[in-house]
C-alpha positions as CSV (number, residue, x, y, z in Angstrom):
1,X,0.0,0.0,0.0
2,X,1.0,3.0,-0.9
3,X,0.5,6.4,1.2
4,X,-2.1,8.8,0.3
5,X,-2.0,12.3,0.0
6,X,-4.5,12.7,2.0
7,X,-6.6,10.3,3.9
8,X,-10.2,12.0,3.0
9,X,-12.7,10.3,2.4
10,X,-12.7,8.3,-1.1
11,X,-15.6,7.1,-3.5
12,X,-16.9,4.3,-3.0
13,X,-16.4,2.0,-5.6
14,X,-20.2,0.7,-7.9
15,X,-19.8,-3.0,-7.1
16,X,-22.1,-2.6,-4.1
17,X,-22.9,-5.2,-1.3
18,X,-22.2,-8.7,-1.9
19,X,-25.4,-9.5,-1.1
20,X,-27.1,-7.5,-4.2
21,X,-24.5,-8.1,-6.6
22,X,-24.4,-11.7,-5.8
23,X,-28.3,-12.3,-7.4
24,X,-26.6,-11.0,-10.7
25,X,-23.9,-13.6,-10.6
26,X,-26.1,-16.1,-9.5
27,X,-28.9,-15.2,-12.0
28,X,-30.1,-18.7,-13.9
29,X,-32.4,-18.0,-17.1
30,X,-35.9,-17.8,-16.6
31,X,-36.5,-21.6,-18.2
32,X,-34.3,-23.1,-15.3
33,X,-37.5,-24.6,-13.7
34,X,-37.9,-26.6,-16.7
35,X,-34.0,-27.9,-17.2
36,X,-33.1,-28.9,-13.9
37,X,-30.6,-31.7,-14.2
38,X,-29.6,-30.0,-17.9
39,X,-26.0,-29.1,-19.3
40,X,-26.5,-27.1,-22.2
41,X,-24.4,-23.7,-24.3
42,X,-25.6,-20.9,-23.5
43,X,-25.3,-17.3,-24.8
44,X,-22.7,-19.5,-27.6
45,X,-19.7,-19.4,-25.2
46,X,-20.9,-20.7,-22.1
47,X,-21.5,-24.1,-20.4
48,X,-24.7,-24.3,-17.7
49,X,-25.7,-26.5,-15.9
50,X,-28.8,-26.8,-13.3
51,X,-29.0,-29.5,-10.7
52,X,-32.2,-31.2,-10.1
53,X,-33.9,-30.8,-6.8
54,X,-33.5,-33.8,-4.2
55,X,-30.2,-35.4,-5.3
56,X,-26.7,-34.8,-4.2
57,X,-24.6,-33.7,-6.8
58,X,-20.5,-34.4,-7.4
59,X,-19.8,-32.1,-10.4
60,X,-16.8,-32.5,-12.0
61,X,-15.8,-29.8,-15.3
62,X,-13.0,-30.4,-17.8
63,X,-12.2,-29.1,-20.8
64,X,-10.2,-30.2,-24.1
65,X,-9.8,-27.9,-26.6
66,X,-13.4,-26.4,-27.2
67,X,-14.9,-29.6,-25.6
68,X,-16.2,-29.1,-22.0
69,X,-17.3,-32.4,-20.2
70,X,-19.4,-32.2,-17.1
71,X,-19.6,-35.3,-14.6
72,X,-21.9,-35.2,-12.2
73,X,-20.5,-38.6,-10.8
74,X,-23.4,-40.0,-8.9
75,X,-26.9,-39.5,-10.9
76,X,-28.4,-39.2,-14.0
77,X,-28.1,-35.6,-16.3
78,X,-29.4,-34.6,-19.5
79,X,-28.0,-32.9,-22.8
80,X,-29.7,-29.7,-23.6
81,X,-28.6,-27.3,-26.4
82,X,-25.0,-27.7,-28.0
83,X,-24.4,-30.3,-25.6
84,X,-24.7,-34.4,-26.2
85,X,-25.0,-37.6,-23.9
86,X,-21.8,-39.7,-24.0
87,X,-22.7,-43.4,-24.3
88,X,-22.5,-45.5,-21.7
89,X,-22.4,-43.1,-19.1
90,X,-25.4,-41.3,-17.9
91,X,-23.8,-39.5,-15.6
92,X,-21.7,-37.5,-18.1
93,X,-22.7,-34.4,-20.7
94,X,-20.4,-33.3,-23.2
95,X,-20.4,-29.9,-25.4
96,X,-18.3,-29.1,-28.7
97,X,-19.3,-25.3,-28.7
98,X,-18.5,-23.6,-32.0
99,X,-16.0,-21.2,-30.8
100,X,-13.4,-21.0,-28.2
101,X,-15.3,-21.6,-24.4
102,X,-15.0,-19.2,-22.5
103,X,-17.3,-19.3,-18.7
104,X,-18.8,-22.1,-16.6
105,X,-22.0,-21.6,-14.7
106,X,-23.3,-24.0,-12.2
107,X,-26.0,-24.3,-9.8
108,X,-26.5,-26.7,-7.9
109,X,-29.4,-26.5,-6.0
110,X,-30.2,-28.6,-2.6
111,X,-28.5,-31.7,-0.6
112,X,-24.6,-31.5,0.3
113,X,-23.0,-31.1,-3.2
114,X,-19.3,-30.4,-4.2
115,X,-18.5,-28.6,-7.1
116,X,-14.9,-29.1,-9.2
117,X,-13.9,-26.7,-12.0
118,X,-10.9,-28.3,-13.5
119,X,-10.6,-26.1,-16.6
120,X,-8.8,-23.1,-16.7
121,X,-11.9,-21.3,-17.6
122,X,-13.8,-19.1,-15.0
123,X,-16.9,-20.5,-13.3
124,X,-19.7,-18.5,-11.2
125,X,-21.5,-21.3,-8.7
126,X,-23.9,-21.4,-6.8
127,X,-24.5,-24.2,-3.9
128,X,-27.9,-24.0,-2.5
129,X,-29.1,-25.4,0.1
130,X,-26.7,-28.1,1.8
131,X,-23.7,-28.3,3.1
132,X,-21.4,-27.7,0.1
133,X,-17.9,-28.3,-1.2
134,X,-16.9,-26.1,-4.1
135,X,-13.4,-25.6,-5.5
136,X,-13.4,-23.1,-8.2
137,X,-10.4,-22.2,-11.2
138,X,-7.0,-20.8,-11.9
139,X,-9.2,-17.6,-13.3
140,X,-11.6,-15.2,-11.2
141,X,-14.4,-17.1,-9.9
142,X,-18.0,-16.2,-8.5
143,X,-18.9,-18.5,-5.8
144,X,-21.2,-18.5,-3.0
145,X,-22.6,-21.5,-0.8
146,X,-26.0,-20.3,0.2
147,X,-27.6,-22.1,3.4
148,X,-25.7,-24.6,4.8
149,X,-21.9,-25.6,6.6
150,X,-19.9,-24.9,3.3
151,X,-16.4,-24.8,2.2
152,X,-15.2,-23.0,-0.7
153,X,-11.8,-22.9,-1.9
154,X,-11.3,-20.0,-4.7
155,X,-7.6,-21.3,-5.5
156,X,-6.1,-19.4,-8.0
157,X,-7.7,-16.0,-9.9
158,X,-9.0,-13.1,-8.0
159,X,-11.9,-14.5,-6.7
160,X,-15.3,-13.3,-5.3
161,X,-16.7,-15.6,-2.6
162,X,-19.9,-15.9,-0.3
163,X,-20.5,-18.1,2.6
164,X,-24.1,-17.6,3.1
165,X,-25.9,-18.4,6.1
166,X,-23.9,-21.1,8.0
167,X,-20.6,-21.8,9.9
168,X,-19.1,-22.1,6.9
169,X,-14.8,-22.3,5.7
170,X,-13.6,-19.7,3.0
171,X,-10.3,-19.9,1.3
172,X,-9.5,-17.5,-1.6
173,X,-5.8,-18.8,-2.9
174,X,-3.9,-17.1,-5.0
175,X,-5.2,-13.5,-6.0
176,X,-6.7,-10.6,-5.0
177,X,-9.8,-12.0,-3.2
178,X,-12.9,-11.0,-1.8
179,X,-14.3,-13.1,0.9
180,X,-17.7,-12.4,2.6
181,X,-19.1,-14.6,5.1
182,X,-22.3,-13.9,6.1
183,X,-24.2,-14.9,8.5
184,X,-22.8,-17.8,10.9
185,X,-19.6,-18.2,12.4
186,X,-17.3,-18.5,9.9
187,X,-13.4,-18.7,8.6
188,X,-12.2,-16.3,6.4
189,X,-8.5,-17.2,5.1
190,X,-7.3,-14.5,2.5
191,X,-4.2,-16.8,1.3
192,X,-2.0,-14.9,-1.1
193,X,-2.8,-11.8,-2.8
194,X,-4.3,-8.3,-1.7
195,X,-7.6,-9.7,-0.3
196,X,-10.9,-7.9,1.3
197,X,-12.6,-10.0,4.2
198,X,-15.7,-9.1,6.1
199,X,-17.4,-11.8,8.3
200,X,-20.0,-9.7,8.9
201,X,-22.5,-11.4,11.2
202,X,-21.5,-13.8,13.5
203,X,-17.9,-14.6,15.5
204,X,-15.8,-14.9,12.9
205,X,-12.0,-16.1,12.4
206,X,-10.4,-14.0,9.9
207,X,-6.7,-14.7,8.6
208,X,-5.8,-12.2,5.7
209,X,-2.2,-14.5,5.1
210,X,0.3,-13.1,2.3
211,X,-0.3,-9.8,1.1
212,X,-1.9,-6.4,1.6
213,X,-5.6,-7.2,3.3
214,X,-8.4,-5.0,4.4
215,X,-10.9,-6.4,7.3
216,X,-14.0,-4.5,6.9
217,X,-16.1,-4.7,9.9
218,X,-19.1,-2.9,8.5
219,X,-21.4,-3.3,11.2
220,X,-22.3,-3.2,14.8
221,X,-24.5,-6.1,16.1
222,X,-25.7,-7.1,19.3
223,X,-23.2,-7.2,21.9
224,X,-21.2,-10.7,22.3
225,X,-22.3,-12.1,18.7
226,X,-19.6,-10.8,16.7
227,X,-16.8,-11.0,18.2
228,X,-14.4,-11.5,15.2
229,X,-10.4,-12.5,15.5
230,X,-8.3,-10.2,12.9
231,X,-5.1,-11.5,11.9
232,X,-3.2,-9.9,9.2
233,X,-0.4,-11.8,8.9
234,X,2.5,-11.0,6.2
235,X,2.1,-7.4,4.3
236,X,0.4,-4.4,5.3
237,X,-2.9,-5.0,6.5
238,X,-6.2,-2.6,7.7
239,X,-8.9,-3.0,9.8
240,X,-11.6,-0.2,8.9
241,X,-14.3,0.2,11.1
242,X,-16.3,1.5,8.2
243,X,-16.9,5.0,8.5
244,X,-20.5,4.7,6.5
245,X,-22.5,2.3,8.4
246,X,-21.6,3.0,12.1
247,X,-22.1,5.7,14.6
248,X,-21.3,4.4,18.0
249,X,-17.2,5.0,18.9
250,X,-15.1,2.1,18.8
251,X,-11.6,1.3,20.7
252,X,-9.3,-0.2,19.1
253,X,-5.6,-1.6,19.1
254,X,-3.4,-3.7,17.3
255,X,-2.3,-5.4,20.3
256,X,-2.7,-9.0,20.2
257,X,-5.2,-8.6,23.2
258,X,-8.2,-11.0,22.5
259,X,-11.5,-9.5,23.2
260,X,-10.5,-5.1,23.7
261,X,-11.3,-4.1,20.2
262,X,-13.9,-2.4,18.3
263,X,-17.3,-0.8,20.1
264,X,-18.7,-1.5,23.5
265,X,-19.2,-5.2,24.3
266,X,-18.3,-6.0,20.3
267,X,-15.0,-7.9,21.1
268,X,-13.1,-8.1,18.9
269,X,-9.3,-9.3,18.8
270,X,-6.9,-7.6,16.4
271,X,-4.0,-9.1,16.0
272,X,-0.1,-7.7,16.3
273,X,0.0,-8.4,12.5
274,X,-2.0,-5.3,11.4
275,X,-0.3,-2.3,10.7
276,X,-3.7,0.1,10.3
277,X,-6.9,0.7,12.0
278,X,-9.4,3.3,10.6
279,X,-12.4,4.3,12.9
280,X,-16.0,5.1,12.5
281,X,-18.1,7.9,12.3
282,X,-18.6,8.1,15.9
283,X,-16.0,9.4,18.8
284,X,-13.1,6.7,18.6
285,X,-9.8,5.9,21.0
286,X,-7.2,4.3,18.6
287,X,-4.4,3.1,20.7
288,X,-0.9,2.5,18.5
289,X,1.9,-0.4,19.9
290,X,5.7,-0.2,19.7
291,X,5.5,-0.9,15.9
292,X,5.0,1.6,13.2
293,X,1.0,2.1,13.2
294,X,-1.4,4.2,10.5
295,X,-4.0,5.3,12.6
296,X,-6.9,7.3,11.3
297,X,-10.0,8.3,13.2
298,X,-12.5,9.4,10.7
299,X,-15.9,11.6,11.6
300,X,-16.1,12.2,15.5
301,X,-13.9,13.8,17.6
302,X,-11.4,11.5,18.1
303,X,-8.8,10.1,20.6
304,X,-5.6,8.5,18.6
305,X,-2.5,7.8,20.9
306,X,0.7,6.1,19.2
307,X,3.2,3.8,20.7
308,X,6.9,3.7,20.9
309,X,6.9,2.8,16.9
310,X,7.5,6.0,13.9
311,X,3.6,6.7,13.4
312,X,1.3,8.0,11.0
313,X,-1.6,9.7,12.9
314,X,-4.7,11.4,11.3
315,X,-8.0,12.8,12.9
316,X,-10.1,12.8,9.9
317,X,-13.3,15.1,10.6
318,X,-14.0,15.8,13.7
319,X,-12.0,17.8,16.9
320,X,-9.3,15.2,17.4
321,X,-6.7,14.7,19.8
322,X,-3.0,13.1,18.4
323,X,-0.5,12.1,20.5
324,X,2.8,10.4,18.9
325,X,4.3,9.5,21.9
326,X,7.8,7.8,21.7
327,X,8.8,7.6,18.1
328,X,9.3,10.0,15.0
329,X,5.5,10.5,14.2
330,X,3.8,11.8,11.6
331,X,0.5,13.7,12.5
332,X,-1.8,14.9,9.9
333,X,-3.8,18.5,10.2
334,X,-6.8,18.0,8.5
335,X,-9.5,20.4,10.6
336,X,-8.8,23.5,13.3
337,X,-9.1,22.5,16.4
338,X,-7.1,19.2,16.5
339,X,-4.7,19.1,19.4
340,X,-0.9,17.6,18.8
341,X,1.1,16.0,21.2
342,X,4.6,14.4,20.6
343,X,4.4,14.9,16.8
344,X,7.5,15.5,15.1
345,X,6.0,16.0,11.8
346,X,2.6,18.2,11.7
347,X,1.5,18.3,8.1
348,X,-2.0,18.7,6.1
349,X,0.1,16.5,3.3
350,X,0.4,12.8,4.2
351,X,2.8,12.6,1.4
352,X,5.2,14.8,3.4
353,X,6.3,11.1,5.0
354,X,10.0,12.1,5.3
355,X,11.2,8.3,6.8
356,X,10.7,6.4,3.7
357,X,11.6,3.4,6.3
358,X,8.6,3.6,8.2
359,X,6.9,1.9,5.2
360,X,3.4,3.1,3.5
361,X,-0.5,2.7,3.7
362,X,-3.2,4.2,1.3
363,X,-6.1,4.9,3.3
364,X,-8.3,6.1,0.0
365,X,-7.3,2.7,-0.9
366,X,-9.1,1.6,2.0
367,X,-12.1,4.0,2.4
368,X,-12.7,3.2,-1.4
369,X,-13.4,-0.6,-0.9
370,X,-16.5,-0.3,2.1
371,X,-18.9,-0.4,-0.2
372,X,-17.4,-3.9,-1.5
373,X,-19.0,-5.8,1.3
374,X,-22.5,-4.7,2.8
């Protein structure tokens, strides 16, 4: 991540919540009622298939050349358009589309299905009711488990993938990933790549791994039922307490601590492997350790004290009070009224970094992505 000028307040980006954008994915055409248990082309580039109701499905996607074969290993499917049965086996579909394939779409509907895309093509799936397995691509993947205890692996691509309602397992791989859990207790594990998480309901475990991550912990519920664990792990990771959907303060460290974090009775546990914590759009206490911290309030009047580390400490909106304490700190000036103490560097310019050792953090960046979960 890369410092930001200025840490105001970004657009958000048009994706919009997971939970709306994920119907679009997800959408089947309208005849679906009447092909359940088809594989057929679609739109002349695509392979579909719709499970029937009341089985349990093992679906299995290759492809060879412009030929993509789909197994569902243990019952019966049919051949729609383009496609054609392969004898012998009536658990296998084959289609030799006309041009080069290029997208797998799969739903599959109720019982405890898993779902295998062994092509290098990308794949949007849907599991349904059920407690699902589904492994998607090396390319960016749609995926989303619906009701049920799912697992869903994303492997490599970036990746877009929903739990659903459910104590459900959430891996993205390789790639810039965005995991959302939904409702239930769930495990978010970014893996490689530049990754957004965001539990949202429920206690959640959520391990960013390799790269730059962003935790977005969107909203408050009742207190003692989401009481998420952040871990960052290797990079330069945020949590944001999401400056558009909450109003009450939050307090919050990077100390390792399990249960002191976020707003009263929330508890949650940041780990000592994030490097920045960005408040809400209440009154906030962001507490720094004796690492380098990026510590930005956001609307309220804010409280943000620094630890021994070289800091970067920003009020946002708001009358805010920044102390750097030990360290070389770097204290923003964004409104009149904020109150400095200990900071060797008072700047509206975040730019204006001076220790290029201290490392860097894009809080537009950040800001920008709280509309990608919701």
């Amino acid at each position: 991540m890369k410092i930001g000028k200025k840490p105001a307040r970004a657009a958000v980006v048009t994706v919009g919540a997971i939970g709306v954008a994920a119907v679009g994915w997800l959408a089947i055409p309208a005849d679906a009622a009447t092909a359940a248990g088809v594989v057929k082309v679609v739109n002349g580039s695509r392979v579909q298939y719709v499970a029937a109701t009341g089985r349990t499905n093992q679906v299995i996607v290759t492809r060879s050349g412009n030929t993509i074969t789909v197994d569902d290993t243990t019952t019966a499917i049919k051949a729609g358009a383009g496609c054609g049965a392969v004898k012998g086996d009536k658990t296998k579909i084959r289609c030799a589309l006309k041009v080069k394939p290029t997208y797998i779409i799969a739903s599959l509907l109720d019982g405890n299905d898993s779902f295998l895309n062994k092509t290098d093509l990308s794949s949007t799936v849907a599991g349904g009711a059920g407690n699902d397995k589904i492994y998607g691509g090396p390319k960016a993947d749609s995926l989303q488990g619906n009701d049920g205890v799912d697992a869903i692996w994303g492997q490599d691509g970036n990746d877009t993938i929903v739990g659903g309602n459910g104590n459900d397992a959430l891996s993205g791989g390789n790639g810039d990933d965005i995991l959302d859990g939904a409702a239930g207790a769930d495990r978010l594990y970014g893996s490689n790549g530049d990754d957004v998480l965001g539990g949202q309901a429920g206690s959640d475990v959520e391990d960013g791994g390799n790269g730059d991550d962003i935790f977005l912990q969107l909203l408050q519920y009742a207190p003692g039922t989401d009481a998420d664990s952040l871990i960052g792990g290797a990079g330069e990771d945020a949590v944001d307490y999401s400056i558009d959907y909450r109003t009450k303060g939050i307090r919050a460290d990077a100390d390792g601590v399990k249960g002191d974090d976020g707003a009263a009775g929330e508890k949650d546990s940041i780990s000592s492997t994030v490097e920045a914590i960005l408040g809400g759009a209440g009154n906030d206490v962001l507490v720094g350790t004796a690492r380098t911290d990026f510590l930005l309030g956001g609307p309220g009047n804010d409280v943000i004290g620094a630890g021994a580390g070289n800091d970067y400490l920003a009020g946002e909106q708001g009358v805010d009070t920044l102390n750097g304490a030990a360290g070389t700190d770097f204290c923003s000036q964004d409104y009149d009224g904020d109150k400095f103490i200990s900071c060797e560097q008072i700047s509206s310019d975040l730019s204006a970094k001076g220790n290029k050792s201290r490392g860097s953090f894009d809080a537009d960046a950040v800001r920008a992505k709280e509309d990608v979960l919701g």
